[in-house]
ROSEVEX-76826 format. One record per atom (N, C-alpha, C): x negated, y, z negated; residue number from 1; residue in one letter. Coordinates in Angstrom, 2 decimals, padded with zeros to 5 digits, m for minus. Example, Ala and Ser with C-alpha at 12.3 -4.5 7.8 and 13.67 -1.06 7.14 Angstrom:
<r <m013.19 m005.69 m007.80> 1 a> <r <m012.30 m004.50 m007.80> 1 a> <r <m013.20 m003.30 m007.80> 1 a> <r <m012.85 m002.25 m007.08> 2 s> <r <m013.67 m001.06 m007.14> 2 s> <r <m012.90 000.03 m007.87> 2 s> 
This chain:
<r <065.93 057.53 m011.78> 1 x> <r <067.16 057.31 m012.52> 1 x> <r <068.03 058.55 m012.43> 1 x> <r <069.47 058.44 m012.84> 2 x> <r <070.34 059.58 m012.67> 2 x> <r <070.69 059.68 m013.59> 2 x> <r <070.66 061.53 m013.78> 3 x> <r <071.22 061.46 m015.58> 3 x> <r <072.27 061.39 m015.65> 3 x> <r <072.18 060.59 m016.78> 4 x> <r <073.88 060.56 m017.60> 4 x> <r <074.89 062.20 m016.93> 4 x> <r <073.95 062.66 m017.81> 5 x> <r <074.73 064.22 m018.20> 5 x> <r <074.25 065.40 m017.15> 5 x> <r <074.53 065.43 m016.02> 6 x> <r <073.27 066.16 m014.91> 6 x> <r <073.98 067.51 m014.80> 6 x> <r <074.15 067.88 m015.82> 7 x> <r <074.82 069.47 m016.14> 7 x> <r <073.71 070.35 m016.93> 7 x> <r <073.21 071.35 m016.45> 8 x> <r <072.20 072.28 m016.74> 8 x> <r <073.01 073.38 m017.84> 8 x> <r <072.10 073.86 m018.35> 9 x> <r <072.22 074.65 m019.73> 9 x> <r <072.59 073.72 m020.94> 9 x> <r <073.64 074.85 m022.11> 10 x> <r <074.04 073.80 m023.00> 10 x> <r <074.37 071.94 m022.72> 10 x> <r <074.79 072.07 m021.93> 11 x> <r <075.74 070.94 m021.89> 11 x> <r <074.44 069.89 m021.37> 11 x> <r <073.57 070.50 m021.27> 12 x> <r <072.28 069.33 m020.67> 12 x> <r <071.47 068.99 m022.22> 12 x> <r <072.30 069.45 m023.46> 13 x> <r <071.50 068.68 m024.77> 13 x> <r <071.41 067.26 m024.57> 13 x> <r <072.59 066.92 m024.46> 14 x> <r <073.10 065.33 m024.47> 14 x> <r <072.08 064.87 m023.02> 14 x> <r <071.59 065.33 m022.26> 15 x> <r <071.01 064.60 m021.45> 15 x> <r <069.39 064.30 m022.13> 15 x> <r <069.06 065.73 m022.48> 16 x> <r <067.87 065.63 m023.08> 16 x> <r <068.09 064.56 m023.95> 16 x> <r <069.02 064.39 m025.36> 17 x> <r <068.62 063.38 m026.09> 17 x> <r <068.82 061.82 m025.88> 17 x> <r <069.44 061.53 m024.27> 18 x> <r <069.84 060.15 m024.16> 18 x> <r <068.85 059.74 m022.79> 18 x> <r <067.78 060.81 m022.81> 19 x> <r <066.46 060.86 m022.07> 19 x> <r <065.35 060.57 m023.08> 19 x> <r <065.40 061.31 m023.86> 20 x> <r <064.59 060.92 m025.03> 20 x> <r <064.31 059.43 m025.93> 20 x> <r <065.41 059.09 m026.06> 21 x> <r <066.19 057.78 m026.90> 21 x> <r <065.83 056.65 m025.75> 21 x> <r <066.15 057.02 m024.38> 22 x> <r <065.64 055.66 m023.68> 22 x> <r <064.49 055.45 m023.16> 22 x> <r <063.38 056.65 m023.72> 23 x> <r <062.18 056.48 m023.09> 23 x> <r <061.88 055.76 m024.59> 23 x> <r <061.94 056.28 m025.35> 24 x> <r <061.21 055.61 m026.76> 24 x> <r <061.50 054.53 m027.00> 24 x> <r <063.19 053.59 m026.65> 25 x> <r <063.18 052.48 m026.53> 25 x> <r <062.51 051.58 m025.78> 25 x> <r <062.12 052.35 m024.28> 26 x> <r <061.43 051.36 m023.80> 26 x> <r <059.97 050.95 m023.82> 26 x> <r <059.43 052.47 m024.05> 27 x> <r <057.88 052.63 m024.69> 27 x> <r <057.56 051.57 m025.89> 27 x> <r <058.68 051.69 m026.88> 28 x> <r <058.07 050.61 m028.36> 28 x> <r <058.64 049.40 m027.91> 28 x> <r <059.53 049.13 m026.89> 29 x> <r <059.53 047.67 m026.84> 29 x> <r <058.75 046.83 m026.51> 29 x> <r <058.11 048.06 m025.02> 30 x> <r <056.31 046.75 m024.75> 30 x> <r <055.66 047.18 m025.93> 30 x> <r <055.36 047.95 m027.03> 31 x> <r <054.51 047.92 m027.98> 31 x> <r <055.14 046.60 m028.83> 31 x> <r <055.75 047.22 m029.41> 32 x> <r <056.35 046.23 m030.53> 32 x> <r <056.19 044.59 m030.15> 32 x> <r <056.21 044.51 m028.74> 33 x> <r <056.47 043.28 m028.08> 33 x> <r <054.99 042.52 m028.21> 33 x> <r <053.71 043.16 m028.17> 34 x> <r <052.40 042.93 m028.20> 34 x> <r <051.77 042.78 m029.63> 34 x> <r <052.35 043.75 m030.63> 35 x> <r <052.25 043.61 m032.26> 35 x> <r <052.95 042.81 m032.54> 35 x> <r <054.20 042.34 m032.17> 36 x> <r <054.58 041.25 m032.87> 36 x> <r <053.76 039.80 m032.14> 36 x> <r <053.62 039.35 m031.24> 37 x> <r <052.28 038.36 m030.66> 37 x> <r <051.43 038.30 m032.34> 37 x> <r <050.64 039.73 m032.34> 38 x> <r <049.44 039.49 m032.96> 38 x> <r <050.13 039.57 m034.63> 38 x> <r <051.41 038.68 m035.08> 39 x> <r <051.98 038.84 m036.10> 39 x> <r <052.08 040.04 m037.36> 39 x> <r <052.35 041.11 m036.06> 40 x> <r <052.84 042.86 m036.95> 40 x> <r <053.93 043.21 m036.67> 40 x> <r <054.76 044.31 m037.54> 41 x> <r <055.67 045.04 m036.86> 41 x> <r <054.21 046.53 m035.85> 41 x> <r <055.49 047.51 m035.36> 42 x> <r <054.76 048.59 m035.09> 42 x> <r <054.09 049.25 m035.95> 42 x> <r <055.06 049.61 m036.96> 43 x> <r <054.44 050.35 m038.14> 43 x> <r <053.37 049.72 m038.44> 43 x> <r <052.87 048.61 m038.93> 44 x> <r <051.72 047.85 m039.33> 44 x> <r <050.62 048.34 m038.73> 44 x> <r <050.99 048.10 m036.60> 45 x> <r <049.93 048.22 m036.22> 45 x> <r <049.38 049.48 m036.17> 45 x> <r <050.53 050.04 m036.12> 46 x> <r <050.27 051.91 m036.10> 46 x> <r <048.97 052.06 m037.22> 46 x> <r <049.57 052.11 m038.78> 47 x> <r <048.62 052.11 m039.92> 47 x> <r <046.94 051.49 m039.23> 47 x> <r <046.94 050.17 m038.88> 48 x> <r <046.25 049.57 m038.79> 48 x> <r <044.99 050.43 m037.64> 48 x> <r <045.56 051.21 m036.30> 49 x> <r <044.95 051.98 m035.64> 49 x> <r <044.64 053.32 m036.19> 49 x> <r <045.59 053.80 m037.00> 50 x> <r <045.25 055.13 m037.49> 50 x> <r <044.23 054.98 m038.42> 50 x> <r <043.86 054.07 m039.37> 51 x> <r <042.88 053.49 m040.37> 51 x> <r <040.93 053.16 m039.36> 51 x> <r <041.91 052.67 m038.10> 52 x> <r <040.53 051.98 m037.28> 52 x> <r <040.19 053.21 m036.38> 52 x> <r <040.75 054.46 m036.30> 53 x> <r <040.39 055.62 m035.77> 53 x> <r <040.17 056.49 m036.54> 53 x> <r <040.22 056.66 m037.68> 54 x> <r <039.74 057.66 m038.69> 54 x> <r <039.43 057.35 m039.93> 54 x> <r <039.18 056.40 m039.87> 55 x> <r <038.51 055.73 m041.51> 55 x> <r <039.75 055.67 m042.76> 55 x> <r <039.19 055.97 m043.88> 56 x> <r <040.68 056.59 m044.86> 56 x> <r <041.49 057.39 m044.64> 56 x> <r <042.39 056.81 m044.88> 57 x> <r <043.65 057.97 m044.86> 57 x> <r <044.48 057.56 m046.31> 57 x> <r <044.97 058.89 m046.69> 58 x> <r <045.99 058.58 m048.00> 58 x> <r <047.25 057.94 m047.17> 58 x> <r <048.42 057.20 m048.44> 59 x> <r <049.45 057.01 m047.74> 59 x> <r <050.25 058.07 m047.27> 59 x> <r <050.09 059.88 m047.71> 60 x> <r <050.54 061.20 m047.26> 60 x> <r <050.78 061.07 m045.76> 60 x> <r <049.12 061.10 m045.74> 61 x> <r <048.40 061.27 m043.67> 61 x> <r <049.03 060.10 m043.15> 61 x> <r <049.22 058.74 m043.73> 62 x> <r <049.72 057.67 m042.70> 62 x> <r <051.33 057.81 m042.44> 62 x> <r <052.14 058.78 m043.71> 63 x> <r <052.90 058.97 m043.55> 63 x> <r <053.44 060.18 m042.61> 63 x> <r <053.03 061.11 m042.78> 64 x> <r <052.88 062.19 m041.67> 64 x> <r <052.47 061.79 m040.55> 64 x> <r <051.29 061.22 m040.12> 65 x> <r <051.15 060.75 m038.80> 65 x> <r <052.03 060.16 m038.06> 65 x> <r <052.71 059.37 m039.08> 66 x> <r <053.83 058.04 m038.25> 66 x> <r <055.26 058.99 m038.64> 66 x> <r <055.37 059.71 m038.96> 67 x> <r <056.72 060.66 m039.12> 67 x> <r <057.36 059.71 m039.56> 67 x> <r <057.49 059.02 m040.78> 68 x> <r <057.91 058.27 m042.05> 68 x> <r <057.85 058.88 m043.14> 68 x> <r <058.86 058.36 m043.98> 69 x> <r <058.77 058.92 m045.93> 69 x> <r <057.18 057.94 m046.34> 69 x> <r <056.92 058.99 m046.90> 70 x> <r <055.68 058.15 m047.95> 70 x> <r <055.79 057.39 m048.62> 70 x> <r <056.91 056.86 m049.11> 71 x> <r <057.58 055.62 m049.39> 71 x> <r <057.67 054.25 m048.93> 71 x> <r <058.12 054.64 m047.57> 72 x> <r <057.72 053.63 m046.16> 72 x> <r <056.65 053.43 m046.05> 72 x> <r <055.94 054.71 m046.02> 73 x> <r <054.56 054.14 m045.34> 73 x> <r <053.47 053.00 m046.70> 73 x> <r <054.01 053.40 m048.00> 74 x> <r <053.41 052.64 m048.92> 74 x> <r <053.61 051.25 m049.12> 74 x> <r <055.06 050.93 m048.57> 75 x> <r <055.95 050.27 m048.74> 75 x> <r <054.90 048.95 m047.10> 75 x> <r <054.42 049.73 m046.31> 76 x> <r <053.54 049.29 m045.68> 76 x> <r <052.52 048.84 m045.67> 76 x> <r <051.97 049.75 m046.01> 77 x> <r <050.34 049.37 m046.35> 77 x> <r <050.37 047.88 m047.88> 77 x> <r <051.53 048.53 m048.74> 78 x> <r <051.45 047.12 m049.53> 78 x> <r <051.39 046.11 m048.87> 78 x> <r <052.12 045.84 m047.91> 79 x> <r <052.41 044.37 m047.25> 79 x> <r <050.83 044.05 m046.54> 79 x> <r <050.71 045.35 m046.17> 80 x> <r <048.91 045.04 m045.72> 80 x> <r <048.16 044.73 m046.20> 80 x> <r <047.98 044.80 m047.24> 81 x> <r <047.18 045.15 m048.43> 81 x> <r <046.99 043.49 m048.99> 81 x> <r <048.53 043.15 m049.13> 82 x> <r <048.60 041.47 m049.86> 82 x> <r <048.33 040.69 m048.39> 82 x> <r <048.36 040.81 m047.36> 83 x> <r <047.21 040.35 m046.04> 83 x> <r <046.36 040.53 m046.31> 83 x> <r <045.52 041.41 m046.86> 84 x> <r <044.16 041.28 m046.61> 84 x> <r <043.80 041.98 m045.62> 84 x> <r <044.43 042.60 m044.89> 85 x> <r <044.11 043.46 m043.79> 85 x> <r <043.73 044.92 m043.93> 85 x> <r <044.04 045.54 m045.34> 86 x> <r <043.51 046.85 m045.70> 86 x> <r <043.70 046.54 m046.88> 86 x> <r <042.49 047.61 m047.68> 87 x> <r <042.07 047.63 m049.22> 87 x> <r <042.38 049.35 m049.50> 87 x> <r <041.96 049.03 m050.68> 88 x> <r <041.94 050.90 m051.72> 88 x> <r <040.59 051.20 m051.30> 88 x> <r <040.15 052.56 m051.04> 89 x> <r <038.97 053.19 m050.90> 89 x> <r <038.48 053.17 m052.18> 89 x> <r <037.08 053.14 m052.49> 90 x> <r <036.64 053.21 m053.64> 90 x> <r <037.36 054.03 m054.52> 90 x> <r <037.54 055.70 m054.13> 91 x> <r <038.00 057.36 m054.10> 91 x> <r <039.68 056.80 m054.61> 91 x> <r <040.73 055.37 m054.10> 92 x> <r <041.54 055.89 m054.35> 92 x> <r <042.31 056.43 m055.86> 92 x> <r <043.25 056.50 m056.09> 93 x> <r <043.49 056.82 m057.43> 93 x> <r <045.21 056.75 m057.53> 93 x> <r <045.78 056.16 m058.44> 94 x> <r <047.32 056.27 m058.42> 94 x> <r <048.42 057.07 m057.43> 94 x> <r <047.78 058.60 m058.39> 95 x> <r <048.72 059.62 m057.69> 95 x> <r <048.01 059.96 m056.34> 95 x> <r <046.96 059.59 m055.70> 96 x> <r <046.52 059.27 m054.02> 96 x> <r <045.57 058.38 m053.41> 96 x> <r <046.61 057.53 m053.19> 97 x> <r <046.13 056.10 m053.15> 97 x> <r <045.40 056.16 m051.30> 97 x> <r <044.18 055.75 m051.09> 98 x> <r <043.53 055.96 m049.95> 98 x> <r <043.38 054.46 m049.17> 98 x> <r <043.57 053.58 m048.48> 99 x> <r <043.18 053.06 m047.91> 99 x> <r <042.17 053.27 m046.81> 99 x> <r <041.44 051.99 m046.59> 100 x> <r <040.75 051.40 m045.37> 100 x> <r <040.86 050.02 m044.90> 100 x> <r <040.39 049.63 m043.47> 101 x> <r <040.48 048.72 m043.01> 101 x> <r <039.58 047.59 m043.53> 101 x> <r <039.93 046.38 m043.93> 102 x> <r <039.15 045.52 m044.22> 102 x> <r <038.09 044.77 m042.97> 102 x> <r <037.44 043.95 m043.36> 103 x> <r <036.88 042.98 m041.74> 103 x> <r <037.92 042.42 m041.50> 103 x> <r <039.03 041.83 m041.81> 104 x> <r <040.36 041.20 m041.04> 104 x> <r <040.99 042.21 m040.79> 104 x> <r <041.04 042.99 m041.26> 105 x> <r <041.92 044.16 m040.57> 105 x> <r <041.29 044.61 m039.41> 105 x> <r <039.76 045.12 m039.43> 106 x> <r <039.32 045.08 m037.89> 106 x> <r <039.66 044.22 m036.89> 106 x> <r <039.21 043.08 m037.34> 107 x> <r <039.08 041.77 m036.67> 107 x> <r <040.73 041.75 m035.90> 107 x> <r <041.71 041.97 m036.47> 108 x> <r <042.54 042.01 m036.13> 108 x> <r <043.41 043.10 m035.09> 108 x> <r <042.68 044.30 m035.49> 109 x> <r <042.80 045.31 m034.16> 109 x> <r <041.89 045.10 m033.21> 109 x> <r <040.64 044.25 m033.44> 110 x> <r <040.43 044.24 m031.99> 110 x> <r <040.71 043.15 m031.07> 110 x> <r <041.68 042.05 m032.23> 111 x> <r <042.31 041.37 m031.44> 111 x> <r <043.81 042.05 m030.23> 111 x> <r <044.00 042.92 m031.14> 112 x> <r <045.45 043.68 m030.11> 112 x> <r <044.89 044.65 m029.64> 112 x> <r <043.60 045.76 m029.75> 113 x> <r <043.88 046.91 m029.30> 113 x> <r <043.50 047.08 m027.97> 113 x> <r <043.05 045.90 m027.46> 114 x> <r <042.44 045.94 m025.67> 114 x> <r <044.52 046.17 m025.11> 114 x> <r <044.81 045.25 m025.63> 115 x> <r <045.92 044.87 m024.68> 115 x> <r <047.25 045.97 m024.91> 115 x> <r <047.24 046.95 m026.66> 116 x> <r <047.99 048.06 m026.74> 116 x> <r <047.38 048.87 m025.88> 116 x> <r <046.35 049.08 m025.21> 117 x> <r <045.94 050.59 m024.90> 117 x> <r <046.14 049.92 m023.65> 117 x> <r <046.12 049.02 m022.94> 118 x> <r <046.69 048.61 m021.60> 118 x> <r <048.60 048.73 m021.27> 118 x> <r <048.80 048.02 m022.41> 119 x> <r <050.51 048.60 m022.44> 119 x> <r <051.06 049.88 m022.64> 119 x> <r <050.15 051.04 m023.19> 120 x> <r <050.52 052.26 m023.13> 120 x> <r <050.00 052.82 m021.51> 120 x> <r <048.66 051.95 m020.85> 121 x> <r <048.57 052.84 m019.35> 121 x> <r <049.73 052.23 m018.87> 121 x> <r <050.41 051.05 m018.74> 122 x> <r <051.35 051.12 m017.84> 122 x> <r <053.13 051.87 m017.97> 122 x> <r <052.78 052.13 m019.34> 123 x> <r <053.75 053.18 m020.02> 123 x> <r <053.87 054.35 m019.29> 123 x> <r <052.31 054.72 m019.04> 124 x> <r <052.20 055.99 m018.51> 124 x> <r <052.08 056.06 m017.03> 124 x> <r <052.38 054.58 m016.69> 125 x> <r <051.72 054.36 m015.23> 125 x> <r <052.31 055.46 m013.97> 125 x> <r <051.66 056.16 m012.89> 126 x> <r <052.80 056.75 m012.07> 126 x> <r <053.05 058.17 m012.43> 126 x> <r <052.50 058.08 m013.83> 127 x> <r <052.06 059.84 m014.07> 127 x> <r <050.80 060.54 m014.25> 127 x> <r <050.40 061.29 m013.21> 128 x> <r <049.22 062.17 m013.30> 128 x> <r <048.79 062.54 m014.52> 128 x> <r <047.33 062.52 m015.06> 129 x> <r <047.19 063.11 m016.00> 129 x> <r <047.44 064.80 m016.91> 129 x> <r <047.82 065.77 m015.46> 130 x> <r <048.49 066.36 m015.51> 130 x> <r <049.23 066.50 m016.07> 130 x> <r <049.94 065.37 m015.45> 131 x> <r <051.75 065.65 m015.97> 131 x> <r <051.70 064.54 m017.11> 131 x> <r <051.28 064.13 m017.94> 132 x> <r <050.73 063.35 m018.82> 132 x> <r <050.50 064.25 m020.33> 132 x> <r <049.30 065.25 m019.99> 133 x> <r <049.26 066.49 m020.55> 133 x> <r <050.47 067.60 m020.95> 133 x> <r <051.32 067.64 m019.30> 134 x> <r <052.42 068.63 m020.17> 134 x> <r <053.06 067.86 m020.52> 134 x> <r <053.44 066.58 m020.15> 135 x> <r <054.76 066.02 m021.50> 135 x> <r <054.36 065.85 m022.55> 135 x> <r <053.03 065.70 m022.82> 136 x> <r <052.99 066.20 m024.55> 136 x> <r <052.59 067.18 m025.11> 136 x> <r <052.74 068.06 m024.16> 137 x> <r <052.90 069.84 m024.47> 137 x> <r <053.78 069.88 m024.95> 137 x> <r <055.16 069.82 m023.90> 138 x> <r <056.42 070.61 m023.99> 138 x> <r <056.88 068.91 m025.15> 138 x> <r <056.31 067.95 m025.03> 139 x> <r <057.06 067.40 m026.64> 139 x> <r <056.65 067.90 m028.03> 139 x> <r <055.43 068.03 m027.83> 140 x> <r <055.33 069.18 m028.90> 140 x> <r <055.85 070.31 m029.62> 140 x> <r <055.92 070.95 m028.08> 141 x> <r <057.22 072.46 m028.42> 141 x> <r <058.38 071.99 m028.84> 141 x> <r <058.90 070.69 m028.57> 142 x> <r <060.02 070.65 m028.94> 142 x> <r <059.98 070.48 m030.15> 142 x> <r <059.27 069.33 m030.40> 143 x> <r <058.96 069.16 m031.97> 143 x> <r <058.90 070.26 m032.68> 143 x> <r <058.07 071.15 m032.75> 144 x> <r <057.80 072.32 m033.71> 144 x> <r <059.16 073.13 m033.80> 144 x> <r <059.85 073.01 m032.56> 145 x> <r <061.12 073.90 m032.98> 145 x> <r <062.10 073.10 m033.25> 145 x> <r <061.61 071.92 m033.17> 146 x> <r <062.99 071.08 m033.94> 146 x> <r <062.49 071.06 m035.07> 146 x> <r <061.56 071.20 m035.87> 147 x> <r <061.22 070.24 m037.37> 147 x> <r <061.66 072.32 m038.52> 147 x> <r <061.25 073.36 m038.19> 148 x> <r <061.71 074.05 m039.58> 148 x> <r <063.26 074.35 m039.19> 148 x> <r <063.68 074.28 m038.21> 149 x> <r <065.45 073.90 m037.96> 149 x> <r <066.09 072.64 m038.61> 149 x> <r <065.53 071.62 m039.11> 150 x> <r <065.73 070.95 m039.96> 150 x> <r <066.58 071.09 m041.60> 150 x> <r <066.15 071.66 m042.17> 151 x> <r <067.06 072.47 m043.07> 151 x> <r <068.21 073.06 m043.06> 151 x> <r <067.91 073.24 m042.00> 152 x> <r <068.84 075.13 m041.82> 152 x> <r <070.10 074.23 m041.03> 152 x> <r <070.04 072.94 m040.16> 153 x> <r <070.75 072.45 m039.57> 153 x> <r <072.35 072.37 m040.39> 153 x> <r <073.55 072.61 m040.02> 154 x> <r <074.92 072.34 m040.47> 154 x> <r <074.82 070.97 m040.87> 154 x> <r <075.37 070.52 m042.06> 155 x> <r <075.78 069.11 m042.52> 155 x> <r <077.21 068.98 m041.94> 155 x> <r <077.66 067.45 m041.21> 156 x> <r <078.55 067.36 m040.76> 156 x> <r <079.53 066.67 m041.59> 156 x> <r <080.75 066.93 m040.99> 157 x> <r <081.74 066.67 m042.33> 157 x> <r <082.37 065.50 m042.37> 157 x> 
């Protein structure tokens, strides 16, 4: 593909972020496209894998993981929750409410998760593991120096 913006230095922000924006559109569309089949949004299934890969998580960690308000992410797991697809950990408690996966909630990731982890290799298809590795290096770096610039960022007028 040819970038939009194929001007190096400053002026290559705008390429970076309309590089960014169309990989993630097209990455969650085959996701989203496979969770909704198995009647989820992403977010759902996200929760639903992060729960089936690490047991409990508060709604904090599901919220941090999925880079959502804890609000959202509660606002999630409720809807899960009245499915039947995840419960309260014995442990949970008001002010940190813990979920886990129920047997339909398994039952239900392992109805999608053969065919998500097949739609993410062809996501990745065509890139070395290598180069697999540094793009989520250097997305990382970016991340970390984008997220305490956050604050400090100018409000626009």
């Amino acid at each position: 593909m040819i970038a939009i913006f194929p001007i190096q230095g400053a002026s290559a922000d705008p390429a970076l972020c309309c590089a960014l924006r169309r990989a993630r559109r097209l990455a969650m569309g085959r996701l989203e496209a496979r969770y909704a089949e198995a009647d989820l949004s992403f977010h759902q299934g996200t929760i639903l894998t992060l729960l089936r890969a690490h047991g409990t998580r508060s709604v904090r960690e599901l919220a941090h993981n999925m880079s959502i308000r804890p609000v959202a992410a509660a606002r999630i797991a409720e809807g899960l929750e009245l499915r039947g697809l995840i419960e309260p950990d014995a442990r949970s408690t008001p002010r940190q409410p813990l979920f886990v996966l129920t047997g339909a909630g398994r039952a239900k990731m392992d109805e999608v998760a053969a065919e998500v982890a097949r739609r993410w290799r062809c996501i990745r298809n065509g890139l070395p593991e290598a180069e697999i590795d540094q793009l989520i290096a250097l997305l990382d770096k970016l991340s970390d120096s984008i997220e305490p610039n956050i604050a400090q960022a100018p409000k626009e007028a």
